[in-house]
N, C-alpha and C positions, 0 to 999 in steps of 0.2 A: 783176475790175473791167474789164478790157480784152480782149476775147474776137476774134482774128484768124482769121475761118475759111473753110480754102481759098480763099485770095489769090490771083489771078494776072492779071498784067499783062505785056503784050507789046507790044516795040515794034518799028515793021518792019525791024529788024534783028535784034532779040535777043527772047527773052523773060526780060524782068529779074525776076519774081517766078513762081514755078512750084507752085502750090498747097500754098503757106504757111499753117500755123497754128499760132496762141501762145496761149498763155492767161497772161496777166501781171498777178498780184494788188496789191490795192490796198494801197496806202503802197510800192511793191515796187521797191528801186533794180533795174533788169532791162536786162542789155548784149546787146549784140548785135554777134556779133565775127567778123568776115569779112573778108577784104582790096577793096580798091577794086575797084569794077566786078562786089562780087558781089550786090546790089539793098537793101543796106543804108538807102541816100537814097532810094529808091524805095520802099519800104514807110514811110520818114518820111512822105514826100508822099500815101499814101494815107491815111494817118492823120490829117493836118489837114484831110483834104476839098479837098486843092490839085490832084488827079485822081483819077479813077474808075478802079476796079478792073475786068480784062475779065470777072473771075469771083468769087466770094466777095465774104464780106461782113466788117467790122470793124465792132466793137461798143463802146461806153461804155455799161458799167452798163446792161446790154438795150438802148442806144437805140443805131440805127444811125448811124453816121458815114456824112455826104455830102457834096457838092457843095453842096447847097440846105440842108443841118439848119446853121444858122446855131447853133440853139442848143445842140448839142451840140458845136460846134467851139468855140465861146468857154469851154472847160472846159479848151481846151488852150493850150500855151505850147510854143512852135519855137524853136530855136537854132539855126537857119540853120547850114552847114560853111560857106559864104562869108557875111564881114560886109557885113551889113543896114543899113549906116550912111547919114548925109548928112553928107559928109566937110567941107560949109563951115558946118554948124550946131555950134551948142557940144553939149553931154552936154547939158545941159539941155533946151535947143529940139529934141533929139532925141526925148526921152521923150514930152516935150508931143507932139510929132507921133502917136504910137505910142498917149498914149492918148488922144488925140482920137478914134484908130481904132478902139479897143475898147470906145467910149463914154462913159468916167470921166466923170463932171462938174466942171466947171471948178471948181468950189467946193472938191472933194476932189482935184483932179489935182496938184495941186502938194507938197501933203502926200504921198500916193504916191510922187512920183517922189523928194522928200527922203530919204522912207524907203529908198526903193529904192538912191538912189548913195551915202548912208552903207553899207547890207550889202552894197556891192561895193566899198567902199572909195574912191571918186571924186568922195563931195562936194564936197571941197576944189577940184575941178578941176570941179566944173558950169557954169562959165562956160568954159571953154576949149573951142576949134574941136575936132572930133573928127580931122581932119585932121595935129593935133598929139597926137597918141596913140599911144603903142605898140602892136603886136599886141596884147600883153595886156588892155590897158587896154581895145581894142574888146571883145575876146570877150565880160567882163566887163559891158561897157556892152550889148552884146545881149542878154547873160543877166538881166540887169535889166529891159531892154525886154520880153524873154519876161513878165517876171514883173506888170508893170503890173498887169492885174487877177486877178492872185490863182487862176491856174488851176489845178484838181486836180490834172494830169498835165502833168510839162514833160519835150516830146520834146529831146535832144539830139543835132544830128547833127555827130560830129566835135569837140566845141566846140576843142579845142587844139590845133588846125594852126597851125601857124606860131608857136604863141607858144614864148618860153625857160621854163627849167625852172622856177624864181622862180613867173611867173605860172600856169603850169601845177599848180603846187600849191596856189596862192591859189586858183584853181578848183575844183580835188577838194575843198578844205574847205569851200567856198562852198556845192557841191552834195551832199557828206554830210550838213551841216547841215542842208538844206531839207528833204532826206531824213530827217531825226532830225525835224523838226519836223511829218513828215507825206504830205510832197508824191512822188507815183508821180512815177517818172524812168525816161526808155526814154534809153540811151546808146548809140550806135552807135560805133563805134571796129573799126581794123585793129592795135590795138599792143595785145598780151596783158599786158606790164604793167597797163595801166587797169584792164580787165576784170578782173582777180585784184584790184586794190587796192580795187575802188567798190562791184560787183554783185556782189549776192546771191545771184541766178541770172543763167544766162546761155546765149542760144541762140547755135552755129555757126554761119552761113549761108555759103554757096558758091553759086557760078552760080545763082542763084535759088534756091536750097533750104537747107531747117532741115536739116542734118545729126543737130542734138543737142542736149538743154539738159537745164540741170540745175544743182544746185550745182556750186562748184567742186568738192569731193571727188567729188560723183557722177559727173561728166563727166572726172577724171583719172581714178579707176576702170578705164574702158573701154578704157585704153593700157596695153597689157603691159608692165611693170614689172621690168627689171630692176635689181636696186640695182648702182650704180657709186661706187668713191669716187676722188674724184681728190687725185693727189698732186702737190704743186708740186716741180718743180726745183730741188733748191741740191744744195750739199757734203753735206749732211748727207744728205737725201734717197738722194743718188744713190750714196751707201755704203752703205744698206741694201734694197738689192735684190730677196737672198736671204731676209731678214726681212718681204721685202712679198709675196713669191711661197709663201713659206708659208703665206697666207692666201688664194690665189686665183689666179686666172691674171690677170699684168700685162703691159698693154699699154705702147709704147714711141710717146706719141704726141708733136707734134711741141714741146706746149708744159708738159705734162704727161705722169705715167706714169697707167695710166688701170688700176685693179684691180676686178676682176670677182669678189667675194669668191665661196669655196664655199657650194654651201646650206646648211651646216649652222654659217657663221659667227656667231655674236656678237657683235655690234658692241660692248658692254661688254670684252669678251676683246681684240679688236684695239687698241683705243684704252687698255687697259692695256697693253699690250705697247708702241705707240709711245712711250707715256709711260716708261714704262722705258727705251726705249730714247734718249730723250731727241729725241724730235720732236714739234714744235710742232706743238700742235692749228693753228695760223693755217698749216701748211703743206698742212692737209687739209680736205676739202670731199666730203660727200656730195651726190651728185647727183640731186636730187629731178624726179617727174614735172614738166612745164608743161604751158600751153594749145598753145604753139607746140608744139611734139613733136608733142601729140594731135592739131592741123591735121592736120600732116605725114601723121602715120601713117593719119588719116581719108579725106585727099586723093592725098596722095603729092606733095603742094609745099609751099612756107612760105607761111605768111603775105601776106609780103611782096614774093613773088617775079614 
């Protein structure tokens, strides 16, 4: 559905996008997970036609996205990372602005936006200033705005900065559901939680480049895997040592012991053995691949660093 080929933009400082291409299917939740400042909102903004590419071209269903295709942009829907609000207007007088923009007709705009701040929860609150709104509550209210008239594809950039956890889950079910109901979603994000909770697929991006995508299995694949299991700390634990080092070489680390089973372990075999021995499965914990690891090991920093 959405065809990104060889992207690049440069600006006289940096070049934030370095001949990028995706290909991201229709209905397709699709993340895109890099830390700040790797061109993540800068490939949003070519996408709506908010700037020109210095190189490549991005596609809707063979039509080019521009600057001037007026009609291929109103297919999309933006969730701004900074809220897009008018902090002395109510929720309501908000939407009306928004779809005045998008051309609703006054006849049907008001039904719209009913609909709209019922599935975000803020009916009740359509008369109140936005000014008087928590994080959450705006994010929400822009994610609504986006949605006015009914676009194919809603770009997400960031949408849960700044909000608490509460709302930030109100959102993932807000836009899984839009998802179950049809609607392509491109999610940008720096926190590998989301990424593994929302998207289907998911491309890496760093200093302006795709590193990698794929499903999550297929992009965990690509990080050498060794299995770890970790052992919590107590009395009981720390009497059984010699019971843990006969399954591997144990580490001594500083908040856990940290065992590197032999290859030829069983994990059915060990975990009968602790049970015999009378240790709680809740003091153990296999260490599974993540996205953050695989950054790591693709980049040789975090995330977040």
């Amino acid at each position: 559905m959405i065809s990104i080929k060889n992207v690049t933009k440069k600006f006289p400082s940096v070049t934030a996008l370095n001949d990028v291409s995706l290909e991201i299917k229709d209905k397709e939740f699709f993340g895109l997970l890099g830390p700040n400042g790797a061109g993540k909102s800068t490939l949003m903004n070519l996408m709506i036609g908010y700037i020109g590419a210095d190189a490549g071209d991005i596609y809707i269903d063979e039509e080019k996205i521009s600057q001037h295709n007026l009609a291929v942009r109103k297919q999309i829907g933006f969730v701004p990372q900074s809220i897009a609000l008018y902090d002395d207007a109510t929720a309501f007088e908000n939407l009306e602005i928004f779809g005045s923009l998008f051309g609703i007709r006054k006849n049907l705009l008001r039904a719209v936006i009913a609909e709209n701040l019922n599935r975000v929860q803020l009916y009740e609150r359509r008369k109140d200033k936005v000014k008087n709104f928590s994080g959450g509550m705006k994010r929400r209210l822009n994610i609504a705005a986006s949605l006015l008239h009914n676009p194919k594809v809603l770009l997400c950039d960031e949408p849960t900065v700044g909000v608490d956890p509460q709302s930030r889950n109100a959102i993932f079910d807000y836009l899984v559901k839009l998802n179950e109901e049809g609607k392509t979603i491109i999610y940008t994000t720096h926190y590998m939680e989301e990424a593994e909770r929302l998207c289907s697929r998911i491309a890496i991006i760093d200093s302006g480049k795709i590193i990698s995508s794929g499903t999550l299995d297929e992009l965990l694949q690509l990080l050498p895997y060794e299995q770890t299991i970790l052992i919590n700390k107590n009395k009981t634990t720390e009497s059984k040592l010699e019971l843990f080092k006969s399954f591997g070489k144990l580490l001594n680390e500083q908040e856990k012991y940290e065992l590197k089973p032999f290859d030829h372990l069983k994990l059915s075999d060990f975990f009968k053995a602790m049970e015999e021995h009378g240790i709680d499965y809740n003091s153990i914990d296999l260490h599974k691949p993540t996205l953050e690891a695989l950054f790591l090991h693709l980049t040789g920093r975090r995330l977040r660093d």
